[in-house]
Kinemage of the C-alpha trace (Angstrom):
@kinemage 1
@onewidth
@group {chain A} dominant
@subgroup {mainchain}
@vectorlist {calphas} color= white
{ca unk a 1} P 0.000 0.000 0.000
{ca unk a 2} L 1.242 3.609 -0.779
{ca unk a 3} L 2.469 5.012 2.711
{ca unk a 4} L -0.282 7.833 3.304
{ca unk a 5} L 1.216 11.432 4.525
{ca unk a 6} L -0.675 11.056 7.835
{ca unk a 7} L -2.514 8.516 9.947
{ca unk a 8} L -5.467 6.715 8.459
{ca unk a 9} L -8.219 8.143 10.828
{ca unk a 10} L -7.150 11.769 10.379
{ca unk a 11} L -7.422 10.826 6.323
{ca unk a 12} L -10.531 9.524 6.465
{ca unk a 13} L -11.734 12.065 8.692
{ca unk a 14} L -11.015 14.786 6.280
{ca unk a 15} L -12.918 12.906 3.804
{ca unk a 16} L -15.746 11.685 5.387
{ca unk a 17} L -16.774 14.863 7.458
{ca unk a 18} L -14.550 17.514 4.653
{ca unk a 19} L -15.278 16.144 1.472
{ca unk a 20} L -11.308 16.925 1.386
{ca unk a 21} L -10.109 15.847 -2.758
{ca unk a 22} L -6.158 15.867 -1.719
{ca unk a 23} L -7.282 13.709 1.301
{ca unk a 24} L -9.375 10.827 -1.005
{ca unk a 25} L -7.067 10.950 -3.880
{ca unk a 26} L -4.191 9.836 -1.051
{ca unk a 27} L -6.859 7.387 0.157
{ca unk a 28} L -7.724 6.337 -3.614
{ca unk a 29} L -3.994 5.934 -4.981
{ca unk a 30} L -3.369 3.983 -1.675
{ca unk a 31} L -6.410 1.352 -2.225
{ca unk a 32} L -5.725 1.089 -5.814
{ca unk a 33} L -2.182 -0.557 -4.848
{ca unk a 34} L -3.718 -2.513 -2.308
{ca unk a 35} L -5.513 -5.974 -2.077
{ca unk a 36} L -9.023 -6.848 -3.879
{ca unk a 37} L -10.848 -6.198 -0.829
{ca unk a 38} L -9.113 -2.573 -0.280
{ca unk a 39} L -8.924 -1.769 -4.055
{ca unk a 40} L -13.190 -2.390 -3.848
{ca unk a 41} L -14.688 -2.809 -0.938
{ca unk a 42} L -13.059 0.331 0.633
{ca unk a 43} L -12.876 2.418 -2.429
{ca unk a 44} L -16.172 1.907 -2.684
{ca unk a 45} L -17.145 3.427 0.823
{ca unk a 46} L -15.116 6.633 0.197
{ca unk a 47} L -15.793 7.376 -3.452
{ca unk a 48} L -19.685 7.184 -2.297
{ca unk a 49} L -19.125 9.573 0.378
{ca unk a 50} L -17.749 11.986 -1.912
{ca unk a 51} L -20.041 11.568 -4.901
{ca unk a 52} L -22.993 11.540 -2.861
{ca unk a 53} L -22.351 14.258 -0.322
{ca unk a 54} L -19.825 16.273 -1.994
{ca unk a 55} L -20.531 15.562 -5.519
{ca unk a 56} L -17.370 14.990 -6.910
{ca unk a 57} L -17.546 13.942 -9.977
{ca unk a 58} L -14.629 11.798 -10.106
{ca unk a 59} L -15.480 9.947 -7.625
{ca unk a 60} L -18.687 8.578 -9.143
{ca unk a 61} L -16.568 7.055 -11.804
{ca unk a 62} L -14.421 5.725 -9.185
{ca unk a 63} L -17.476 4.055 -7.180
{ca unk a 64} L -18.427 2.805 -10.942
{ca unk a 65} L -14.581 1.279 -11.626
{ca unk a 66} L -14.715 -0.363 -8.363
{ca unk a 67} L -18.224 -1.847 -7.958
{ca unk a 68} L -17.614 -3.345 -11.532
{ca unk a 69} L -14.246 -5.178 -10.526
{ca unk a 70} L -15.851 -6.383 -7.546
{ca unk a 71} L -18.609 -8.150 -9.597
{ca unk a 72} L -15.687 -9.367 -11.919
{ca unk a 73} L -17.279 -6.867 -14.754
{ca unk a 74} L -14.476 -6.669 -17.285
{ca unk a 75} L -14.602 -3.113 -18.882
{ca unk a 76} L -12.617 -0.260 -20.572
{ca unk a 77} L -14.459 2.646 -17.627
{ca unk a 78} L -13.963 5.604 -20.288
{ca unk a 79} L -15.731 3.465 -22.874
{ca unk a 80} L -19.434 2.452 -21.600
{ca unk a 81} L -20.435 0.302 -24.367
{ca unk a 82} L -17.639 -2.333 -23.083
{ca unk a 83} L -19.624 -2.434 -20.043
{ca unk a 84} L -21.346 -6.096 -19.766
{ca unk a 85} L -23.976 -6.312 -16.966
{ca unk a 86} L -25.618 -9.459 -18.530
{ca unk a 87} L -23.710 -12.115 -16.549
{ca unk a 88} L -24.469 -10.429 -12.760
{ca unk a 89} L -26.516 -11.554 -10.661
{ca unk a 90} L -29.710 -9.656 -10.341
{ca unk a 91} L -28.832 -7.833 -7.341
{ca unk a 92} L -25.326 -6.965 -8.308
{ca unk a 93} L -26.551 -6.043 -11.755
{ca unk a 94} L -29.088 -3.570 -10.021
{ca unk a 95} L -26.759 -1.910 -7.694
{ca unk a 96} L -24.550 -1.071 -10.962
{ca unk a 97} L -27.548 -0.039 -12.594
{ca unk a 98} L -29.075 1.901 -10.099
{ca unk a 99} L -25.922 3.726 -9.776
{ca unk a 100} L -25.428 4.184 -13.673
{ca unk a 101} L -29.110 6.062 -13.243
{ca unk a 102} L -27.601 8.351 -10.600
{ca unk a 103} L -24.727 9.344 -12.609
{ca unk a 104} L -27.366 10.231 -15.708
{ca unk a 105} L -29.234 12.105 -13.484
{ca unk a 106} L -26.576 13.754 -11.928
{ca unk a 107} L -25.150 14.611 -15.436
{ca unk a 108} L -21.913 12.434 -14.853
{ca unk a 109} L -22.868 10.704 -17.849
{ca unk a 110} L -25.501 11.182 -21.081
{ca unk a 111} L -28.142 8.832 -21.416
{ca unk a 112} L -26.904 7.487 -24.517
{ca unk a 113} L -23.845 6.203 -22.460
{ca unk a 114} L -26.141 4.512 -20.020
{ca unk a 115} L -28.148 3.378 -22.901
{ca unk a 116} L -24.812 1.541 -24.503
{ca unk a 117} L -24.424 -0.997 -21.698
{ca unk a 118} L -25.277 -4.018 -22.023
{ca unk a 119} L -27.871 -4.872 -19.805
């Protein structure tokens, strides 16, 4: 794992309560060099804190880059059309595409990007 500048709680902190960017990209660039569980399960919980409360728009796409490796979704993330939902499970496959239908509405992404996954 990337050494972070500070401790973990005081990083976390800052993003959780701060919607702090420098603080989650440390916390992002650390979990993407971690272990499966880290580079998801964790990224997960801090990219939806900032999307949803502080609406950063990168870190929807992060949410969307991590929920699909967890599921074992192979995709290209800047190309939606690779984006194969067909194989989920019907849970899984609506948590993806209930997020997908925030970041439309939200304007992260056009409808005709939703539109090219394949559902």
């Amino acid at each position: 794992m990337n050494s972070l500048s500070g401790d973990y709680d005081s990083i976390t902190k800052r993003v959780k309560k701060f919607g702090d960017e420098d603080a989650y990209s440390e916390l992002f660039y650390s979990f993407k060099d971690s272990n499966f569980v880290e580079r998801t399960d964790s990224l997960m919980i801090y990219s939806k804190i900032m999307a949803e409360e502080f609406r950063n728009e990168n870190a929807y796409i992060d949410y969307l880059d991590a929920i699909t490796e967890k599921f074992g979704v192979e995709k290209d993330i800047g190309n939606y059309s690779t984006i194969n939902l067909k194989n989920l499970k019907p849970s899984d496959k609506k948590q993806v595409l209930d997020w997908l239908k925030l970041m439309v509405q939200r304007k992260i992404i056009t409808q005709n990007q939703y539109d090219s996954i394949k559902k």
